[in-house]
Biopython code that builds the backbone (N, CA, C, O; Angstrom):
import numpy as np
from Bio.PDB.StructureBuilder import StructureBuilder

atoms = [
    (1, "UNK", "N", (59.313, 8.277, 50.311)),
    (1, "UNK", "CA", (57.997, 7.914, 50.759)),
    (1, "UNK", "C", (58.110, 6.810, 51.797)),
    (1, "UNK", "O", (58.231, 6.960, 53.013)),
    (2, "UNK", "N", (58.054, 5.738, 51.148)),
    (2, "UNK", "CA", (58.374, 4.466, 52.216)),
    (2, "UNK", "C", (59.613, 3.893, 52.803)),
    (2, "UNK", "O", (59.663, 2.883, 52.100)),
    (3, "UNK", "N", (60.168, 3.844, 53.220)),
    (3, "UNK", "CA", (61.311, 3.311, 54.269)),
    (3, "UNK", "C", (61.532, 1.967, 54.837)),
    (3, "UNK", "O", (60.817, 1.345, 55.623)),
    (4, "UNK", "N", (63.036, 1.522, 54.110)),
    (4, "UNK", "CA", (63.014, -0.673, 54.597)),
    (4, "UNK", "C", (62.581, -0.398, 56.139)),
    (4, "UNK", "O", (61.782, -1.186, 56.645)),
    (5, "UNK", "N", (63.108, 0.756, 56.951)),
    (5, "UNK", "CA", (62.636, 0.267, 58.366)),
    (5, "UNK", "C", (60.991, 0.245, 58.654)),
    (5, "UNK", "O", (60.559, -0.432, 59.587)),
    (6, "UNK", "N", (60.197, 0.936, 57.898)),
    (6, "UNK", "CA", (58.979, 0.985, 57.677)),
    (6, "UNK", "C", (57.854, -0.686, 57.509)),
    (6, "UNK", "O", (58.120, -1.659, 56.804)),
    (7, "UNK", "N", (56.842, -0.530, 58.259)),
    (7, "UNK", "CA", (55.942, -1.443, 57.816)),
    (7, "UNK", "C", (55.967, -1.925, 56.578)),
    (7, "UNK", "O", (56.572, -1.374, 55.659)),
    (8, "UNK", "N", (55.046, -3.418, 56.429)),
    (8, "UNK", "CA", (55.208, -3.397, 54.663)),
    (8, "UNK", "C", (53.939, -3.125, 54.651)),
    (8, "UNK", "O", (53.506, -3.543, 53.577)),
    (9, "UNK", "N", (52.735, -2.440, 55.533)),
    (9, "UNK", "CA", (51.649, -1.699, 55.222)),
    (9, "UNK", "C", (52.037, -0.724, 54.165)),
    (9, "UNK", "O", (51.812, -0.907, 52.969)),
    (10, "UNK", "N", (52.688, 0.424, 54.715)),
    (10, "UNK", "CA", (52.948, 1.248, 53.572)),
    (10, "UNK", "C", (53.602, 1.147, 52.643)),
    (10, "UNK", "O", (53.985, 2.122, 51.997)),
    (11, "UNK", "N", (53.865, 0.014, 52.378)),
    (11, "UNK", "CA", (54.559, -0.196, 50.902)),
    (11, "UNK", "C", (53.343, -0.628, 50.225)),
    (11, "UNK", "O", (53.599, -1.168, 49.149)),
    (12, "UNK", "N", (51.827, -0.553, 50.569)),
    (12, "UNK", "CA", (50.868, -0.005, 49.446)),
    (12, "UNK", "C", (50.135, 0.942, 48.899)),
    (12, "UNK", "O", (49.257, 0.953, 48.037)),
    (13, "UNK", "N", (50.777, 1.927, 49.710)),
    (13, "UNK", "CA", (50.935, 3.699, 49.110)),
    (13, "UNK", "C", (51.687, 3.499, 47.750)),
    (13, "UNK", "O", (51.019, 4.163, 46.957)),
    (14, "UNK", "N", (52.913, 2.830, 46.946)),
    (14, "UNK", "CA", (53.755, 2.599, 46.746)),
    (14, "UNK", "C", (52.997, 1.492, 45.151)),
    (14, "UNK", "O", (52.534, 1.898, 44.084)),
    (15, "UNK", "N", (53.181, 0.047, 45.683)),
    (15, "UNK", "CA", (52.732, -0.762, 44.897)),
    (15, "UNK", "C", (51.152, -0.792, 44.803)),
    (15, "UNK", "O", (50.468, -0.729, 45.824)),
    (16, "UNK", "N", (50.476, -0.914, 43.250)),
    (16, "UNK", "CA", (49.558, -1.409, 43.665)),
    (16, "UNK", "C", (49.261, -3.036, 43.424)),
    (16, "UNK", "O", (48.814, -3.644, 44.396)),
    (17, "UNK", "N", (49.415, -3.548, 42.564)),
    (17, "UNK", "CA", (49.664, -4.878, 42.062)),
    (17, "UNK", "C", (50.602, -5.672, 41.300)),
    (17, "UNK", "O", (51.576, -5.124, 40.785)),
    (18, "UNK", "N", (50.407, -6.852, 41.187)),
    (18, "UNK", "CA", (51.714, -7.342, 39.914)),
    (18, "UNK", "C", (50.800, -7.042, 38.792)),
    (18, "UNK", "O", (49.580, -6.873, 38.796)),
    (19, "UNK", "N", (51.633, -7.014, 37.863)),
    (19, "UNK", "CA", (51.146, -6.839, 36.178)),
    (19, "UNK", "C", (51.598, -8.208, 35.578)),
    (19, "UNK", "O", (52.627, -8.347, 34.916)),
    (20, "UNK", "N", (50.654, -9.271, 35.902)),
    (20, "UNK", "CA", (50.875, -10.372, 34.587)),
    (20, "UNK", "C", (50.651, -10.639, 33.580)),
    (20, "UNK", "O", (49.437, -10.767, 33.424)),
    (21, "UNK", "N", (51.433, -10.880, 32.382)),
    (21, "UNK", "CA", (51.074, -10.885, 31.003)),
    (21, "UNK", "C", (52.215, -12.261, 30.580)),
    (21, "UNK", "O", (53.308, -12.584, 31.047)),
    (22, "UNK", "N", (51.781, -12.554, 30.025)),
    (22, "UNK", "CA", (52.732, -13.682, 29.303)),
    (22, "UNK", "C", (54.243, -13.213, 29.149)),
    (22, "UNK", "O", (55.120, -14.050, 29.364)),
    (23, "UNK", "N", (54.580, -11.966, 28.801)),
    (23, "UNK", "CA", (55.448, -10.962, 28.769)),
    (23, "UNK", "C", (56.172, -11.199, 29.999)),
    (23, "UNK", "O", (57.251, -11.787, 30.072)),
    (24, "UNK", "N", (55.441, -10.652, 31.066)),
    (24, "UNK", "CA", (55.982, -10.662, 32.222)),
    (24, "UNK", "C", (56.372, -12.023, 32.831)),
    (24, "UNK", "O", (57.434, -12.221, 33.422)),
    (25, "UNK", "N", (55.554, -12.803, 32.660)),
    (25, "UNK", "CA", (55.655, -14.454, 33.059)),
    (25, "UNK", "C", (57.129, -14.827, 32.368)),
    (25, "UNK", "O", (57.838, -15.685, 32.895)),
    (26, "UNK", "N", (57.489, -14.227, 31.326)),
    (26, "UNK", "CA", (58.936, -14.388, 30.956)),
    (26, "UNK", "C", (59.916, -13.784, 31.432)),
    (26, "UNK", "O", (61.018, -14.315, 31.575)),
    (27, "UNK", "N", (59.633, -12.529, 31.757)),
    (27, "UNK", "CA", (60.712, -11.661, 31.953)),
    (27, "UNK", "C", (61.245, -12.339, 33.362)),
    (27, "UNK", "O", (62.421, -12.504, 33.687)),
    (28, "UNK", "N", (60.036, -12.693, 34.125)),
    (28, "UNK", "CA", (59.967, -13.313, 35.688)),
    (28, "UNK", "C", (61.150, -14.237, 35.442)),
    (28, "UNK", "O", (61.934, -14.200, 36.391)),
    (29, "UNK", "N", (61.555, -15.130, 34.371)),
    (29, "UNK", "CA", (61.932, -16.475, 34.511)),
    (29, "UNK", "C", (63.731, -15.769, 34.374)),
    (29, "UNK", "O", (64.791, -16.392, 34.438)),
    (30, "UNK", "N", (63.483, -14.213, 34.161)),
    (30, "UNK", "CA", (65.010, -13.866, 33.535)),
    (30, "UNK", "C", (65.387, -13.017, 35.221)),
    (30, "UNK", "O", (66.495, -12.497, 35.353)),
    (31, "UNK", "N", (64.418, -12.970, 36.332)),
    (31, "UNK", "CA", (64.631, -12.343, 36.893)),
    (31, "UNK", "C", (64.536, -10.729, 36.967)),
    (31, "UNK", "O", (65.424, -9.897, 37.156)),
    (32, "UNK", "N", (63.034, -10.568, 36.735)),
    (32, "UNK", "CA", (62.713, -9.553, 36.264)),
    (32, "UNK", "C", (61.207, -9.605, 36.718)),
    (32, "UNK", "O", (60.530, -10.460, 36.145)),
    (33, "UNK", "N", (60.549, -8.788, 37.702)),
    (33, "UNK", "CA", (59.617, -8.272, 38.383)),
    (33, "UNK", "C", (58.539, -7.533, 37.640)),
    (33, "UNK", "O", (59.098, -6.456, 37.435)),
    (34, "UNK", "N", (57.069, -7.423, 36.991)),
    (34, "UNK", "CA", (56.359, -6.413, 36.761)),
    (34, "UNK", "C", (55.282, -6.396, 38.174)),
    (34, "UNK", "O", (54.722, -7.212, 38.907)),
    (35, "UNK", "N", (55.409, -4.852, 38.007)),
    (35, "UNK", "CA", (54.516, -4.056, 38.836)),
    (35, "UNK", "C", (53.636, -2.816, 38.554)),
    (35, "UNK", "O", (54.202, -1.741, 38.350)),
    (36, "UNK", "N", (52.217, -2.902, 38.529)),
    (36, "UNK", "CA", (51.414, -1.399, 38.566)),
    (36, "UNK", "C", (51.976, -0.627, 39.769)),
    (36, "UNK", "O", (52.028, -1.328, 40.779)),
    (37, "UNK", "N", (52.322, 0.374, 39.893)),
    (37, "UNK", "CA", (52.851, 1.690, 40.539)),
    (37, "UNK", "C", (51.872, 2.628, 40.487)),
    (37, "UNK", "O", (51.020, 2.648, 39.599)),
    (38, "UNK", "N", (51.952, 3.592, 41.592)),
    (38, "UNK", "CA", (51.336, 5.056, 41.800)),
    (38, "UNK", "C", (51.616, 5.481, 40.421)),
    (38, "UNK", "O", (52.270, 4.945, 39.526)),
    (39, "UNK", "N", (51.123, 6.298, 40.463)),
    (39, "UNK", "CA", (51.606, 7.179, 38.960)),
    (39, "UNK", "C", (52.958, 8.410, 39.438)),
    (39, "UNK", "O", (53.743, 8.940, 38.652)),
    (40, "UNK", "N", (52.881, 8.630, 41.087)),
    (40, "UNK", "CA", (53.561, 9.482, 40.899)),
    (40, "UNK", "C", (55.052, 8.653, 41.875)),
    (40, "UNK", "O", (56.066, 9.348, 41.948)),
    (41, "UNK", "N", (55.079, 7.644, 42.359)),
    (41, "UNK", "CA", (56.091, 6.676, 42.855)),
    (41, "UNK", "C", (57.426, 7.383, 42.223)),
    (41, "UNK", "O", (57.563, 7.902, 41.115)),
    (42, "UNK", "N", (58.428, 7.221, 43.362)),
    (42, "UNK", "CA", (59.830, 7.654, 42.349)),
    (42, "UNK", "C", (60.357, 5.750, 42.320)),
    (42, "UNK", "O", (59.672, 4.858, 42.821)),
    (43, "UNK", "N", (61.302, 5.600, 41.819)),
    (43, "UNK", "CA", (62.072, 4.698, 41.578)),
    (43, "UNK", "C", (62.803, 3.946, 42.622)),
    (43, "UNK", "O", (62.965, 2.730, 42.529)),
    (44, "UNK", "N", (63.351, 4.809, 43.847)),
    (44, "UNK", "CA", (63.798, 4.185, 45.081)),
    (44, "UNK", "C", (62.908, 4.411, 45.894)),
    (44, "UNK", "O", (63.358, 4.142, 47.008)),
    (45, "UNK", "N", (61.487, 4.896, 45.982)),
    (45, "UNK", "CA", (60.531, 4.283, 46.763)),
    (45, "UNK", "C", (59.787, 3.187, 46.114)),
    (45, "UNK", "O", (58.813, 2.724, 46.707)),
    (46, "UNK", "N", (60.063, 2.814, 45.199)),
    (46, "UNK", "CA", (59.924, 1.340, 44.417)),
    (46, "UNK", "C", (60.077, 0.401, 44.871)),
    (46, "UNK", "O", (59.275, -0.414, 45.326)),
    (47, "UNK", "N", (61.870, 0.405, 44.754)),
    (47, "UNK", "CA", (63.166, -0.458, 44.755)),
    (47, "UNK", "C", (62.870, -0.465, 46.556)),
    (47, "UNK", "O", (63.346, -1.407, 47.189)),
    (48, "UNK", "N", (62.313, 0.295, 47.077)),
    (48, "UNK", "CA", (62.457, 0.286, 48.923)),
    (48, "UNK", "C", (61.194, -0.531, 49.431)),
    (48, "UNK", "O", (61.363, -1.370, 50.315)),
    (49, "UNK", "N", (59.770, -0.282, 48.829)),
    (49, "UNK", "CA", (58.685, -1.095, 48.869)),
    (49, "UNK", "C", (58.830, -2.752, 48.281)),
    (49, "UNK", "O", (58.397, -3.789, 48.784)),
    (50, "UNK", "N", (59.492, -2.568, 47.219)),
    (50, "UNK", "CA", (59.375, -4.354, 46.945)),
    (50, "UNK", "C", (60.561, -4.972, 47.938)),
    (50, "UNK", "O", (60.347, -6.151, 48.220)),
    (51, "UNK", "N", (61.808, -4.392, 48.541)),
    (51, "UNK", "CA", (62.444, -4.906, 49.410)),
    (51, "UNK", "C", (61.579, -4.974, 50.328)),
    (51, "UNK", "O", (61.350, -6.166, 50.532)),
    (52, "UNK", "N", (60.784, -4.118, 51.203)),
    (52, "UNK", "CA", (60.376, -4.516, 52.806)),
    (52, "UNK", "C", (59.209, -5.731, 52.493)),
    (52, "UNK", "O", (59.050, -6.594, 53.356)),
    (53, "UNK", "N", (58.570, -5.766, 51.506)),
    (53, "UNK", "CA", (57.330, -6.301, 50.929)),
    (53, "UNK", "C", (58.234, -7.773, 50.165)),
    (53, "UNK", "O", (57.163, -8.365, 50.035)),
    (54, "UNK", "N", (58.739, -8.271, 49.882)),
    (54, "UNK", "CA", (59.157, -9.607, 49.497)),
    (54, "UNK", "C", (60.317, -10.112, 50.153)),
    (54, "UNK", "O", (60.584, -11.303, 50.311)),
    (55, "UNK", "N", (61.293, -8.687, 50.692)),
    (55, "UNK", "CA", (62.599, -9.703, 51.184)),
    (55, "UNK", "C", (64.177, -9.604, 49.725)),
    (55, "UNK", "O", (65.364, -9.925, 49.777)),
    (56, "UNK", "N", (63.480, -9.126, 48.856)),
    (56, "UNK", "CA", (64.677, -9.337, 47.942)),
    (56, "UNK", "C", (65.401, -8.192, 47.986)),
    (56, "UNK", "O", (65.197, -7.167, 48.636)),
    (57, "UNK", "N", (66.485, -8.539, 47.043)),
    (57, "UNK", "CA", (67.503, -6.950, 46.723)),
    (57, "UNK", "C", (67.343, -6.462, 45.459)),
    (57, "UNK", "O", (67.951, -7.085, 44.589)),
    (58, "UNK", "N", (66.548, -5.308, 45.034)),
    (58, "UNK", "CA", (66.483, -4.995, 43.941)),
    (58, "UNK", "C", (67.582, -4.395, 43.476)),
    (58, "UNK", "O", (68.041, -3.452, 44.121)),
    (59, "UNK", "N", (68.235, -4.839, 42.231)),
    (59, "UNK", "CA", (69.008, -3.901, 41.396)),
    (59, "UNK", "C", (69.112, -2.793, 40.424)),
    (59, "UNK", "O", (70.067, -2.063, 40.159)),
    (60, "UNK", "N", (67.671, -2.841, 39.859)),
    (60, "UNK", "CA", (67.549, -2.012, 38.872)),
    (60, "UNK", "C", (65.509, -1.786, 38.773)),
    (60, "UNK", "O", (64.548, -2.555, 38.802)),
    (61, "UNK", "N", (65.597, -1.128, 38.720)),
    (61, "UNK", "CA", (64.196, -0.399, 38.641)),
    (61, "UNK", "C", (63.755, 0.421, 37.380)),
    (61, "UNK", "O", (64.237, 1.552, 37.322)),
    (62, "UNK", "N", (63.074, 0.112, 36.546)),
    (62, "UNK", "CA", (62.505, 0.712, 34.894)),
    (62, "UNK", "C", (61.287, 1.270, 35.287)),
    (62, "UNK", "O", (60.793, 0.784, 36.305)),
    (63, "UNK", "N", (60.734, 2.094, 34.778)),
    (63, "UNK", "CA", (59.128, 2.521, 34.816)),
    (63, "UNK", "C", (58.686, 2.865, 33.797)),
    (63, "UNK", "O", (59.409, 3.492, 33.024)),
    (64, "UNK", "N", (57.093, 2.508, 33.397)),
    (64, "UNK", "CA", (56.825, 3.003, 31.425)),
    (64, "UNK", "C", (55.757, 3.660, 32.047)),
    (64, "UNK", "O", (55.516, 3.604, 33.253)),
    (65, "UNK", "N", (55.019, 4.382, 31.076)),
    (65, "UNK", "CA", (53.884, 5.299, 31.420)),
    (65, "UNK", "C", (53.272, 4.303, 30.152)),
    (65, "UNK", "O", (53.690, 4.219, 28.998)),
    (66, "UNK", "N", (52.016, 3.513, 30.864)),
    (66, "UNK", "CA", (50.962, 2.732, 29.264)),
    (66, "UNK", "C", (49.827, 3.913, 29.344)),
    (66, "UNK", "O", (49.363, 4.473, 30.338)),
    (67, "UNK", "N", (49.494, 4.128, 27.711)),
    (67, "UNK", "CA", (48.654, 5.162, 27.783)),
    (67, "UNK", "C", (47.147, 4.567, 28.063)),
    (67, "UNK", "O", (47.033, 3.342, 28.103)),
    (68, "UNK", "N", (45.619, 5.657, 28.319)),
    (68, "UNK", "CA", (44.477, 4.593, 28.487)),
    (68, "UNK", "C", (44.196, 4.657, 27.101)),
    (68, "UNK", "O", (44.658, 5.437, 26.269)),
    (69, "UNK", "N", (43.150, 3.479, 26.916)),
    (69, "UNK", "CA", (42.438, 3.437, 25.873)),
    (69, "UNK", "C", (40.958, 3.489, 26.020)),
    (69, "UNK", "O", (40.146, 3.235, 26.910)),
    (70, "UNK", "N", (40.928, 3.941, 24.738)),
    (70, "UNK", "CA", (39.344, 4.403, 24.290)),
    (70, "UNK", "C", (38.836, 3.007, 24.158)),
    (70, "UNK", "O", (39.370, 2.085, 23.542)),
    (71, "UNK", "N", (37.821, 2.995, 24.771)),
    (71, "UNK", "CA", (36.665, 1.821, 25.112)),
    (71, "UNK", "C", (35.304, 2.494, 24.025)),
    (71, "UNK", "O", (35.126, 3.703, 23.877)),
    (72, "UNK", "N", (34.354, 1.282, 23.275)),
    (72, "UNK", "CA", (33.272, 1.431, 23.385)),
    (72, "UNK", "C", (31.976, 0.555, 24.127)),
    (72, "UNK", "O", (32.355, -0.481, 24.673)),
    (73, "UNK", "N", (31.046, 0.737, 24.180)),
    (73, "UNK", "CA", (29.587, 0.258, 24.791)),
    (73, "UNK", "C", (28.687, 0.206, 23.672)),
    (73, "UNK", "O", (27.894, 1.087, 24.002)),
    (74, "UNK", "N", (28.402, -0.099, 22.908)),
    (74, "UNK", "CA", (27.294, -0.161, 21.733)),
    (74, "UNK", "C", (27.505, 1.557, 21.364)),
    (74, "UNK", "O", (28.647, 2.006, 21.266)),
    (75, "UNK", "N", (26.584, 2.230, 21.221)),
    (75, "UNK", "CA", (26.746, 3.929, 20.953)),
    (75, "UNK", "C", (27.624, 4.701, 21.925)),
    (75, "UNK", "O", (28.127, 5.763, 21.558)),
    (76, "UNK", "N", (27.846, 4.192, 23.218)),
    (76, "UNK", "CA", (28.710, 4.837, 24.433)),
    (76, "UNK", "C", (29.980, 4.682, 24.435)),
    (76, "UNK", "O", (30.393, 3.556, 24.710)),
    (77, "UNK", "N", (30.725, 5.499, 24.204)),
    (77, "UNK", "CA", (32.584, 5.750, 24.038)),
    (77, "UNK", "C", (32.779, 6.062, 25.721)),
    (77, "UNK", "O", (31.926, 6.519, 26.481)),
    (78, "UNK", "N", (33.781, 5.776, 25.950)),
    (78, "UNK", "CA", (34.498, 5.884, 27.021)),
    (78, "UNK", "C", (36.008, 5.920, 26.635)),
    (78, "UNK", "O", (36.571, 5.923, 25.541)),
    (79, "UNK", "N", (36.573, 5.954, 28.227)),
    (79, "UNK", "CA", (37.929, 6.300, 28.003)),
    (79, "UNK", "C", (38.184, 5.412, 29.377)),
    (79, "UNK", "O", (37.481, 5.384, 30.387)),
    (80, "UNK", "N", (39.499, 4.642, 29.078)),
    (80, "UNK", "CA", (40.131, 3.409, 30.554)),
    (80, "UNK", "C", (41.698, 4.294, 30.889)),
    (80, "UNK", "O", (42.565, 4.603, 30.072)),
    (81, "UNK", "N", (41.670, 4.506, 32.151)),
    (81, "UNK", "CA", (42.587, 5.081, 32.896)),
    (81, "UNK", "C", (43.664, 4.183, 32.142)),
    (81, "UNK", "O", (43.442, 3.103, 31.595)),
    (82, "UNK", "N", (45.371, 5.132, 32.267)),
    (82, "UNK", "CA", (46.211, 4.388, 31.970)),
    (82, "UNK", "C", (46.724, 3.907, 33.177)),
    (82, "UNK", "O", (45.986, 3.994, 34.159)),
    (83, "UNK", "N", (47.931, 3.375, 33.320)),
    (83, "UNK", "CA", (48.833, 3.219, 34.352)),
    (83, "UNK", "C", (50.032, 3.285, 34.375)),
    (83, "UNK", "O", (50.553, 3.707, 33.342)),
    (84, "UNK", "N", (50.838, 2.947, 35.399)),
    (84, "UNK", "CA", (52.003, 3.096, 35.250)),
    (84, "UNK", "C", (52.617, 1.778, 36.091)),
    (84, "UNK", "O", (52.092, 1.362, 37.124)),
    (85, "UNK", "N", (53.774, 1.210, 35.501)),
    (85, "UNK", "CA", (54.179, -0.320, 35.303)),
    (85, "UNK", "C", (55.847, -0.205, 35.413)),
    (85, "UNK", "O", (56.587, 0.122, 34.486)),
    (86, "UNK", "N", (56.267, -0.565, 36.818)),
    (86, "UNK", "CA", (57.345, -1.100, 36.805)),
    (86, "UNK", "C", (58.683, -2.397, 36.799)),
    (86, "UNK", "O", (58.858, -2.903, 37.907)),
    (87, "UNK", "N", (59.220, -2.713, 36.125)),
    (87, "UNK", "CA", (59.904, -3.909, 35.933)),
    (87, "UNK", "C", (61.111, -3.621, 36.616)),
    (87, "UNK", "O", (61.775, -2.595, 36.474)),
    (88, "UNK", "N", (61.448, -4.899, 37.617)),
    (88, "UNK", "CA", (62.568, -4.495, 38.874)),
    (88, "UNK", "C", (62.986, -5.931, 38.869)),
    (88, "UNK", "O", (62.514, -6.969, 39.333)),
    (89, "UNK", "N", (64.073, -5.600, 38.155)),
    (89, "UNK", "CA", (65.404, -6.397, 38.410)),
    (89, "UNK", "C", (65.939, -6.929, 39.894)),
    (89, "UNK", "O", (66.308, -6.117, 40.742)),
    (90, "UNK", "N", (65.948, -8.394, 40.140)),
    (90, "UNK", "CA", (66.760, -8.479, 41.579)),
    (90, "UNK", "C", (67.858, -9.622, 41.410)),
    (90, "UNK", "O", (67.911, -10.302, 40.386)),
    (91, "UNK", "N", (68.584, -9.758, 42.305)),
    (91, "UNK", "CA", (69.650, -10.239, 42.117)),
    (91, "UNK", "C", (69.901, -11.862, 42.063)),
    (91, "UNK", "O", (69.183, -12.623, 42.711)),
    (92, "UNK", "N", (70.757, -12.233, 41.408)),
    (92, "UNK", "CA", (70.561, -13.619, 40.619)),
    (92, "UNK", "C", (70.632, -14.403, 42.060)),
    (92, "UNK", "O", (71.522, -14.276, 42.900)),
    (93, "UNK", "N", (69.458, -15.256, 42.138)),
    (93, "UNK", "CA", (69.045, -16.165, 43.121)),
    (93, "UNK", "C", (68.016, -15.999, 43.555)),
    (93, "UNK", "O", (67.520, -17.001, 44.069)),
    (94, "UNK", "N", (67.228, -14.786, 43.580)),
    (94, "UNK", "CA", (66.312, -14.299, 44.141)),
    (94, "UNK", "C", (65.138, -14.160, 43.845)),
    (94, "UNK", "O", (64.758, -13.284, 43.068)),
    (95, "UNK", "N", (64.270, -15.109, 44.487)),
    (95, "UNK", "CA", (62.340, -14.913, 43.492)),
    (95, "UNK", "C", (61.377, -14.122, 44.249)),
    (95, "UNK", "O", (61.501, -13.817, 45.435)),
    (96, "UNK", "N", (60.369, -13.797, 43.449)),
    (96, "UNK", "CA", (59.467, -12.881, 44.060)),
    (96, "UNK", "C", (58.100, -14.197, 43.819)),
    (96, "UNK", "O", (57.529, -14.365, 42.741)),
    (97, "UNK", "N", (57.865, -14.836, 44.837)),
    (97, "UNK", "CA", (56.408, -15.754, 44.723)),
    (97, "UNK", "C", (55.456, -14.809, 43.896)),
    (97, "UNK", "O", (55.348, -13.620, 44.194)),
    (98, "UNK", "N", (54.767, -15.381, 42.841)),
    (98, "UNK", "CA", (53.874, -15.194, 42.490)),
    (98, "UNK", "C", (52.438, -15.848, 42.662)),
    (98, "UNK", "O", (51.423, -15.153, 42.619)),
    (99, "UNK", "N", (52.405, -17.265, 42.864)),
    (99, "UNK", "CA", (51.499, -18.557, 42.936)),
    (99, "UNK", "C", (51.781, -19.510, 42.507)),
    (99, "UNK", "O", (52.693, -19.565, 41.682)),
    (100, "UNK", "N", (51.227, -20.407, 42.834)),
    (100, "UNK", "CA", (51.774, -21.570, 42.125)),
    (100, "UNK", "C", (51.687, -21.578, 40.621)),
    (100, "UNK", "O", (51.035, -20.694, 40.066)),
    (101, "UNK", "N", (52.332, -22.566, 39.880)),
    (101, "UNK", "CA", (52.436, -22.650, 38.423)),
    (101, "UNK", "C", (51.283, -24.222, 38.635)),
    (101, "UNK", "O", (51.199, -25.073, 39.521)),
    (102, "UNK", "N", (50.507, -23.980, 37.241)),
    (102, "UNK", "CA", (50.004, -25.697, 37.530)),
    (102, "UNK", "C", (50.083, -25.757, 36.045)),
    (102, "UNK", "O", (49.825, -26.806, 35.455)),
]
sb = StructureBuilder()
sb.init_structure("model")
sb.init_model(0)
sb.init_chain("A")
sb.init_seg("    ")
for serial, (resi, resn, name, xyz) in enumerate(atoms, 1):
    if name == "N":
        sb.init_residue(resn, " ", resi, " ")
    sb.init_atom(name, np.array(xyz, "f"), 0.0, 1.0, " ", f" {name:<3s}", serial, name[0])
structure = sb.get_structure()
């Protein structure tokens, strides 16, 4: 899909956001990346979007499928899209800014 010689425009075909969770806020500190993904993203158009888009070297690329969940509204049930969430390893030295910490 996307290509390092490529814009980092289209590396948001690709990524759609970070996924922060306390979880992730740790994994971050081990050198370890979460990301919402396309649903249908392969793994080295991943690993190729967070390189042109931060600058780092990814090493390893994971992907989970989270399922949605059933929502209610008082009598009204619904249903919340799932997503799909990748955690990308980069190489020891290397940070991905998130914001500041306060």
């Amino acid at each position: 899909m996307a290509s390092a010689s490529q814009p980092a425009s289209t590396t948001t075909a690709v990524l759609v956001r970070p996924y922060l969770t306390e979880k992730s806020a740790r994994l971050a500190e081990l050198g370890q990346y979460t990301f919402v993904v396309t649903a249908r993203a392969e793994k080295v158009d991943i690993a190729r979007a967070i390189a042109a888009r931060y600058g780092v070297h990814p090493t390893q690329v994971t992907t989970v499928h989270l399922p949605g969940k059933t929502v209610r509204t008082g009598a009204t049930q619904g249903r919340r899209s799932g997503i799909r969430k990748a955690i990308i390893s980069v190489r020891p030295g290397e940070k991905i800014p998130f914001g500041a910490k306060t």
